[in-house]
N, C-alpha and C positions, 0 to 999 in steps of 0.2 A: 646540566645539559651540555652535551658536548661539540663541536663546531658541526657535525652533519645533523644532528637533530635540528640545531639554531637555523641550518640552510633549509632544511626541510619544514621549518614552520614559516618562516622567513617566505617561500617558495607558495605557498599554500596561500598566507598572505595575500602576494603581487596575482595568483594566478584570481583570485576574487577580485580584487581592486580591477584589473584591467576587463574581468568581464563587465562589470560594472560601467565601465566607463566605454565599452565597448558597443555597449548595449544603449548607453544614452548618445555615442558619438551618431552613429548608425543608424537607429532604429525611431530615436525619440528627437533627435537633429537638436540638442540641447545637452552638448558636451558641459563637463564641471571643470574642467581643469584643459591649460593647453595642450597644443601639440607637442609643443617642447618636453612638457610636462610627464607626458603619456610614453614618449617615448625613451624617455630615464625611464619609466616605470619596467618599461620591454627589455630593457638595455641589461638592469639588473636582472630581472626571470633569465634572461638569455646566460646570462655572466654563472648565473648561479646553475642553470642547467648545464652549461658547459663544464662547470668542476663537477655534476651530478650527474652523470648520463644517464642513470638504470633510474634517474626520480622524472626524467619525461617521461608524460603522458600523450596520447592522442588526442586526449581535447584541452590537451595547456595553449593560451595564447598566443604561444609560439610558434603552435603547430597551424596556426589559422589566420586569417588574414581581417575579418569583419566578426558579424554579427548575422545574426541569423533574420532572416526575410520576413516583411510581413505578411502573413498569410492573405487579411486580406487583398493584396492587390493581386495575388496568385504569384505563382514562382515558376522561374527558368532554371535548366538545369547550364549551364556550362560544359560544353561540350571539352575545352580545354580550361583549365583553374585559370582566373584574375588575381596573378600574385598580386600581391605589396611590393615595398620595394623595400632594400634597406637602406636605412635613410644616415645621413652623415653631416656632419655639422664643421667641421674644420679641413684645412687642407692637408695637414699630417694623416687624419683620415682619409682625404683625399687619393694623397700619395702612397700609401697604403694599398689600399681597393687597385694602384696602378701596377703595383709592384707586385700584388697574388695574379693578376692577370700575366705578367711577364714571365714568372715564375712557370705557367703553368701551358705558355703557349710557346715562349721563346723569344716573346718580342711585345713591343705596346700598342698594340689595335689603335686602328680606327677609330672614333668615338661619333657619334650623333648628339649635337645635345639638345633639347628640348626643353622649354618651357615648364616649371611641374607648377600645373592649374591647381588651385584651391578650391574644385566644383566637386562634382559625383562623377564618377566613374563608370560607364554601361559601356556594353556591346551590343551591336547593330549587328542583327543578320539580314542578311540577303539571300533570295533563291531568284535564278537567271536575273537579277539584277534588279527586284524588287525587295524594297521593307517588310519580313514578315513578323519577325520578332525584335525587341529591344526590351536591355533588362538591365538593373544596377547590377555592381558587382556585388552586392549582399556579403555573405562570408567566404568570395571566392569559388566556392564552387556552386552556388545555386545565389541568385539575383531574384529580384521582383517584377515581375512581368509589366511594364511601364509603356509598354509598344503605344496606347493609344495617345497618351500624352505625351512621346516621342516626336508622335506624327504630327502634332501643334507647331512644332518648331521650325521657325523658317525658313532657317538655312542648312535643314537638315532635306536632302535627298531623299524622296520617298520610290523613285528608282535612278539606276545610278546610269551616268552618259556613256553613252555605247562610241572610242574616241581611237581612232588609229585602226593597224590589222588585227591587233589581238582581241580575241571575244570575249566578251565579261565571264566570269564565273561561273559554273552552277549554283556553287556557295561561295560564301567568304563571310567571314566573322568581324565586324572592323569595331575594334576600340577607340573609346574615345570620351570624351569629359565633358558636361554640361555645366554652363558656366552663367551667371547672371552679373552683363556687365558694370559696373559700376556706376557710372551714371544712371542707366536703368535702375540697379538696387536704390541710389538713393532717392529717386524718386516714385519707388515703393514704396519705402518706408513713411514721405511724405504724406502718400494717400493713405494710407494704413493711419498714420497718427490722428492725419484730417478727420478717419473715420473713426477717430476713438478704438483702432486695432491696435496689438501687438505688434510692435518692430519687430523687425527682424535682427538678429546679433551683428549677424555676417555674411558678404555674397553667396559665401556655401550655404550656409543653413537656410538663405531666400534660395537658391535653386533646389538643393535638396525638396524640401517643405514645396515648390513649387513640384516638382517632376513626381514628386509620390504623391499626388492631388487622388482623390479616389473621382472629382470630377473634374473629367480633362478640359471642361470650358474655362477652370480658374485657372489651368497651366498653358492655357492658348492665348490667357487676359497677360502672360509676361513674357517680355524678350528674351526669353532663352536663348543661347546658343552652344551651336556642339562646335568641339575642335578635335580631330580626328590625329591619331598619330601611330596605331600599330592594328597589324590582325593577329586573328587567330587561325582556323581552321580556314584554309581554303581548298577549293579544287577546283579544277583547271589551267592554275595560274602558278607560277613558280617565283620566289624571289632569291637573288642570290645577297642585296644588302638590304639595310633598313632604309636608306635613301632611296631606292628603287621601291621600295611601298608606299613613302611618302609620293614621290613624284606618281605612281599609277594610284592611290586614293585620288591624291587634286587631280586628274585625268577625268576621274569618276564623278567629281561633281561634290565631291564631302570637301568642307573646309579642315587646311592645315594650314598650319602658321607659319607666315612668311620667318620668323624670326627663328627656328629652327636652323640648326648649324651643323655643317660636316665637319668636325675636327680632326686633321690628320694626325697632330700628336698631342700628348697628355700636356704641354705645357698651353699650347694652342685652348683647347679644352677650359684650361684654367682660368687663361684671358678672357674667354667668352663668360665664367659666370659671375666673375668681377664686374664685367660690363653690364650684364642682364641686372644684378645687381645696384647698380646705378641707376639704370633705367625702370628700374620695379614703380618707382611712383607715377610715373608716365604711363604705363602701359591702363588701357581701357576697361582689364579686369585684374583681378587679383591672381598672382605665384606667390610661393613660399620655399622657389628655388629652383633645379634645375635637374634635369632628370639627365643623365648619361648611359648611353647603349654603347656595346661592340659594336660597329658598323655592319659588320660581316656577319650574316647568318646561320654559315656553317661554325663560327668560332661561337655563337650563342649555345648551340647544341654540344658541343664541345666541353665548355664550360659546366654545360648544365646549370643545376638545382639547388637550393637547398629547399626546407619540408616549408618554407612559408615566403619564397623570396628565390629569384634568380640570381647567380654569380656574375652573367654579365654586365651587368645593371645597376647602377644606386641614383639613389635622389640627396644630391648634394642639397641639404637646405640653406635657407638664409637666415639670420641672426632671427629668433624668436618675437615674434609681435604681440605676444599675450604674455604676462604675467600674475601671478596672484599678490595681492597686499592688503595690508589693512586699511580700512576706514578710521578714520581720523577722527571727522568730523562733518558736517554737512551746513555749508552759509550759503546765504542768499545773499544772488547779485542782482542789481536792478541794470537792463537794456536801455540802449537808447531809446527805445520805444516805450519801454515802461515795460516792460517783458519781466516779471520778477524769474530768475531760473537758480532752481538749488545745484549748487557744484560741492563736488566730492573732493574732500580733503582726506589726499593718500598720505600712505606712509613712502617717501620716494621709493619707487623704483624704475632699473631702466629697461624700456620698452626697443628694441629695433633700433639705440644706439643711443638714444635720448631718453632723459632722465623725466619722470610723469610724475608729476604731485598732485595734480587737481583732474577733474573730467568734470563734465556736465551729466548732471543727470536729467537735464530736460526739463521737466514738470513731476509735480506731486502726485500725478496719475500715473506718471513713468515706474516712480518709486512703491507705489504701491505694488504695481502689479508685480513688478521682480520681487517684493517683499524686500525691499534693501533696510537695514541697519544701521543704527551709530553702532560700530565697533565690528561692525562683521569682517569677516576677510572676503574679497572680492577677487574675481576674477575679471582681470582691463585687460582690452585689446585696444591696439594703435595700429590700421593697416592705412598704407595708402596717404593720402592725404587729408585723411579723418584723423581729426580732433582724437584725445585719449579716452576711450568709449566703455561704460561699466556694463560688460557681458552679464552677470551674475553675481549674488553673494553667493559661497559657499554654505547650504544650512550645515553640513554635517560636520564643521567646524566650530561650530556656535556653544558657545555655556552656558548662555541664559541668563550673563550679562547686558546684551544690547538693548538696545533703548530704538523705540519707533519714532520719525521725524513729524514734525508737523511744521506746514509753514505759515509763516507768520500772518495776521489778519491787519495788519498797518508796514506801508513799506520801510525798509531797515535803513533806509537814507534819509523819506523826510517828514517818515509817520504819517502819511495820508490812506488812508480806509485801504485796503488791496480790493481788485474785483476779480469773482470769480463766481462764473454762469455754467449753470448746467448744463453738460455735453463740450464746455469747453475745456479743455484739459490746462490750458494757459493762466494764468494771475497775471492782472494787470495793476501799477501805480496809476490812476489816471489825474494825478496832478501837475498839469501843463507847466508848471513851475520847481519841477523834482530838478536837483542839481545833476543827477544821476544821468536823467535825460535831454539835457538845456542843449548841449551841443549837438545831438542826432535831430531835436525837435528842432532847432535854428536850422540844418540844414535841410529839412522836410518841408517845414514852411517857405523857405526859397526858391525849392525847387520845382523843376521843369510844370508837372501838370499840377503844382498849388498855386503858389504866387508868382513864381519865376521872376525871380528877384537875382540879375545876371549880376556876377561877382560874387556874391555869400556864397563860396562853397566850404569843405572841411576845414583846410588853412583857417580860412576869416574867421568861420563861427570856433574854432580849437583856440583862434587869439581872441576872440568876444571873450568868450569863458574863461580861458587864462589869466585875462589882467581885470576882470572884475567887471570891463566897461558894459556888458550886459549880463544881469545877473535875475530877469524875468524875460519872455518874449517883446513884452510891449516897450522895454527900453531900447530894441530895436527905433522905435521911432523919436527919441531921445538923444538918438548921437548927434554930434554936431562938427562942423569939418574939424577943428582945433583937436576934438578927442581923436577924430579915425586919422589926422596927419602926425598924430602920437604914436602908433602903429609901427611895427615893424616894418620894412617893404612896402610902406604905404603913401604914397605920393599925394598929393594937393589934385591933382587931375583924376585920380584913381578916388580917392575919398568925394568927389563933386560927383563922379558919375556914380557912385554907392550912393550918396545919397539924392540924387533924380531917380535910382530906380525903387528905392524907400517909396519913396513919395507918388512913384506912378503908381507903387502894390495896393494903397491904401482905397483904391476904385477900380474893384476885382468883382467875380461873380460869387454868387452863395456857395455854387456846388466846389469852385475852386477854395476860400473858405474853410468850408467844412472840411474837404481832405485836407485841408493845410493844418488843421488843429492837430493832427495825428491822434483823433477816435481809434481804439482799439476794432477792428471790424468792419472800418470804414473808410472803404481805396473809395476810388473817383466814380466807380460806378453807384456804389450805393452815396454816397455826396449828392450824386446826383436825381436819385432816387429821391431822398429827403428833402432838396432843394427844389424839386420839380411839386412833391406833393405840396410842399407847407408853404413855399414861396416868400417866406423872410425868417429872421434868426429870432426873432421875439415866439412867432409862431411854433417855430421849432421848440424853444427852449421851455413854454409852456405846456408841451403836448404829454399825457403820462403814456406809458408802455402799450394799451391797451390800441391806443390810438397808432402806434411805430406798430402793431402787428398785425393791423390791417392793410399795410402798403406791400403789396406783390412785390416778392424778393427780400421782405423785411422778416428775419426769423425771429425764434428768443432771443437767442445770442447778441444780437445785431440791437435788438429793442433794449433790453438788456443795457448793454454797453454806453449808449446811444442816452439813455435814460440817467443813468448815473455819472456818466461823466457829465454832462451839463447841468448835474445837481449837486457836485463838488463845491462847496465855498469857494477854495481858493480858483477854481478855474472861472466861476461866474464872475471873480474880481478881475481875472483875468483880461475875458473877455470887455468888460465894462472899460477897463485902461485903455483897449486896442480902439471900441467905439470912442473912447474921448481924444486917442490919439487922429483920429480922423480915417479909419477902417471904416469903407460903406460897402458891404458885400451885395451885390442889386443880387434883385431877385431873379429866380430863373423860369426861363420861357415853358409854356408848357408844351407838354409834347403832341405834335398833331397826331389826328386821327389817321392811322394806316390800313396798310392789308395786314399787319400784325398785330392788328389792335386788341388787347385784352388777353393775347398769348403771352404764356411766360413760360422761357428758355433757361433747361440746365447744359452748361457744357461739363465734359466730362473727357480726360486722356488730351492729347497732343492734337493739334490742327496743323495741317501741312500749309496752306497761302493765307490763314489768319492768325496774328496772335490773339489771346483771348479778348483783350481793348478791343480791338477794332473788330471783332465776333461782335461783342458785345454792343457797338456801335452802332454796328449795321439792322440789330434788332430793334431796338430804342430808334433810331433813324424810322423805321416802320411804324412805329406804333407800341412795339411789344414789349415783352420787360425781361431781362434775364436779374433769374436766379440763383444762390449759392448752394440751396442743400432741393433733393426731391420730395415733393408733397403731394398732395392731390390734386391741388393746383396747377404742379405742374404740364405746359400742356405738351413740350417736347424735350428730348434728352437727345444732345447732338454729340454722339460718340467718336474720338479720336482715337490717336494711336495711343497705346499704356493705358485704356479705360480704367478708370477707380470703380468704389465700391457703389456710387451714383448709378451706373447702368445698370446693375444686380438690383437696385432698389427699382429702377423704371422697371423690368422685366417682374420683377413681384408687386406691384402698382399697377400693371399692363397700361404702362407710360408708353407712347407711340418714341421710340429710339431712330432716329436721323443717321446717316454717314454726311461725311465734311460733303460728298458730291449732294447727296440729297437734299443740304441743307442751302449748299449756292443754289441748288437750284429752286428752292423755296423762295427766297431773296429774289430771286430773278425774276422768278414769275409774279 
């Protein structure tokens, strides 16, 4: 075979590989391989099309910029193409892209640099300054018709501000990127796990997955938002720089980013993405680099084209944040809480500058569902200030080697039974005495709404553990001044006041107690739920499941947990040291009859003048009872900002749903 046939199958190869991958980046929002990745894959088609010009095609990857639209959501045509950009990764590249411009103009332009968002890409049309149409950019020349789930978005202008002498538009086309902030994304994912859903990978693929919704009430349930930075087709309106778009878009009411920069020269330019660069873990969503324009308009048109990408323009990116590597191995860590979670033992590799051997995989529901592998190669991404995160295994890497995980049924530190309840995705150790856990649970039990036991904080209970002096809970009450003036930084004044407040914890209430035990499932509200029905700890500890799921608010999960942990050996010896130590947890009051008496309350999404405590407070204060999951029982669902998958279930229940006004004023009245 001789070098053009080699290029020629070679060529045939990449142009299947990147449809493939084109088509899962795009279409199916569950790419296999990085960006980084994907665009070596380009870099050669391109390299090798450039020594082969008579072997381009019209529909090689090259020539095109996406993937073709889903029909179902209906399609836009693109009145002018949504290139790509050409993307770049070094500054000698840099230098480069500055030097064909020179070349070709006479001098170094202007530059704009921008932000390059990691969201979806669509165009906004406007007719006299109304929303008619909005679409992704699809494969550049035809998008998916997304207008209604556009029109969800908050901070998206549904007509544009009429601002100075000049008249809006007849048309105008305005680009721009839907992005899901990062905070937001991750408390997505949170409700999502909550609900036993699939996480999402990555900001893009929760916005993507969000904005192609076929029902726009799920993309109205997330904070999307748009950031605006160039047009297309206009009429009426003239621009002579890209600066002058910007500033008449933010005129119009569309958000643009302040962070946007005029740069008057290439070296200026430079500094801005070194800085952006620095700043990337900071910023509220995700880039993966910086996009650079000619300033000047006429020198855009000048420049022109090539068949899938503009000359005036590239997207310098930043060092790669996904990589592929092998699977190692998969051990379990036990939490301070008793949290057992399987982590991923990589083969090193480095992510965005730093070197990633291990990631969390979460839970054994996690793992299932990605179908993860002993020995697979995976796909890890590291963006932002997340932890090193496993995207995917790679199947079509696989031999038929790998081996399925399973986790363990006794914990890996002190052998005590693991638990694990139906719809919980979680494994718990629940043995109050796990060395694993000693130091989170010593400072759970001191804290603010348990025993509030002032001085035990991390410090103290990190030196308890450390030198042996408490090596169960109950030798908390054990210490004696001579051991705590042993101490590091531990004074004779400091050690006397530790232990007066030992001794004041030991005449606490039930519901304080119980959350102090650190139950799996069991914060202060439902302590209190338990402590109010049963009214002492003997009564509690005899009660079986049947009995925990008759108390409004008490689910399986919760009965469950609640059941087995105070059926553990070592916890009931536990317990029994703490009573002979002189622990009297008094009983708790019951709750008077209210105007809320017998209703039970789910909250759901963000409260703007409650946290959920004091939500939850002010129900129980009445009579009423809040709940964690929706039932039949339930008798309101009180909807916030970021609603989960709770108001979907009230709405299929024809649960009566609340707003935070509705629900003061419920309270009030």
């Amino acid at each position: 075979m001789n070098e053009r046939q080699t290029a020629e199958q070679r060529i045939a190869t990449l142009r299947e590989q990147l449809r493939e991958h084109n088509y899962r980046y795009y279409v199916l929002d569950s790419p296999l391989i990085s960006d980084a990745e994907y665009d070596a894959l380009l870099r050669e088609l391109e390299e090798l099309e450039n020594r082969y010009p008579d072997l381009v095609t019209p529909d090689s990857p090259t020539q095109r910029v996406g993937a073709p639209p889903r029909e179902e959501l209906g399609t836009v045509r693109h009145s002018i193409p949504m290139l790509s950009l050409e993307s770049i990764y070094s500054e000698a590249e840099y230098q480069r892209f500055i030097e064909r411009m020179q070349r070709e103009v006479g001098y170094v332009p202007e530059l704009i640099g921008e932000p390059k968002y990691d969201g979806l890409a669509v165009e906004l049309v406007y007719r006299e300054g109304v929303l008619v149409t909005g679409s992704t950019r699809g494969d550049g020349y035809t998008g998916e018709d997304v207008t209604d789930n556009l029109r969800t978005i908050r901070n998206l202008p549904l007509r544009l501000r009429h601002s100075g002498e000049q008249p809006l538009p007849s048309l105008v086309e305005v680009r721009g990127e839907v992005l899901l902030p990062l905070r937001a994304f991750r408390r997505l994912n949170r409700q999502r796990e909550e609900a036993g859903e699939p996480i999402f990978a990555n900001p893009r693929n929760a916005a993507a997955g969000s904005l192609r919704q076929l029902d726009s009430r799920i993309t109205a349930s997330r904070p999307l938002e748009v950031y605006c930075y160039a047009v297309g087709q206009v009429e009426g309106v003239e621009f002579a720089t890209e600066g002058e778009v910007l500033e008449t878009l933010r005129n119009w009411g569309l958000r643009v980013d302040k962070l946007i920069r005029l740069c008057p020269d290439a070296q200026t330019a430079l500094e801005f993405h070194r800085e952006l660069e620095t700043q990337r873990d900071d910023l509220p969503y995700e880039i993966d680099g910086v996009v650079f324009k000619t300033n000047d308009r006429s020198l855009q048109t000048a420049l022109g084209e090539r068949s899938r990408s503009p000359r005036w323009a590239v997207a310098f990116k930043f060092p790669a944040r996904q990589k592929t590597t092998k699977l190692r191995d998969i051990v379990v860590s036990v939490g301070r809480t008793g949290v057992l979670t399987p982590v991923a033992i990589l083969e090193p590799v480095e992510i965005g500058g730093v070197k990633v051997s291990r990631a969390s995989l979460h839970n054994l529901e996690e793992i299932e569902r990605k179908d993860i592998r002993l020995g697979d190669t995976l796909l890890v991404e590291r963006a932002g200030d997340v932890i090193p995160y496993v995207v995917k295994p790679l199947v079509e890497n696989r031999t038929g080697q790998e081996q399925r995980f399973h986790m363990p049924d006794h914990c890996p530190v002190c052998g005590s039974q693991v638990l694990r309840t139906e719809g919980d995705p979680l494994a718990h150790c629940l043995n109050l005495d796990c060395p694993a856990q000693l130091e989170g649970r010593l400072q759970h039990y001191a804290g603010r709404g348990a025993l509030d036991i002032e001085g035990l904080g991390e410090k103290l209970a990190h030196q308890f553990v450390e030198t042996g002096l408490v090596k169960h809970l109950p030798d908390l009450y054990a210490l004696n001044l001579e051991r705590l003036v042993s101490l590091e930084r531990m004074g004779e004044k400091s050690a006397r006041n530790l232990l007066d407040q030992l001794e004041r914890s030991k005449r606490t209430t039930l519901p304080r107690f119980l959350y102090a035990l650190s139950i799996p499932h069991v914060g202060e509200h439902v302590a209190t739920l338990l402590a109010t029905h049963f009214g002492s700890l003997e009564r509690l500890r005899n009660a079986d499941e049947q009995e925990l799921l008759s108390i409004p608010g008490i689910g399986p999960e919760i009965a469950a947990s609640v059941y087995r942990f105070l059926h553990e050996r070592r916890n009931l010896e536990t317990l029994e040291r703490l009573l002979e130590h002189g622990v009297q947890p008094q009983a708790a009051e019951s709750a008077a009859p209210g105007p809320l008496t017998d209703k039970t309350f789910v909250f759901t999404g963000g409260l703007q003048d409650f946290t959920r405590e004091q939500a939850a407070a002010a129900v129980q204060a009445r009579g009423g009872h809040v709940s964690g999951s929706v039932s039949a029982r339930t008798s309101y669902v009180v909807v916030g900002e970021d609603p989960g998958s709770k108001r979907d279930r009230a709405l299929e229940l024809g649960i009566p749903t609340l707003t935070e006004g509705e629900f003061k004023a419920l309270l009030e009245g």
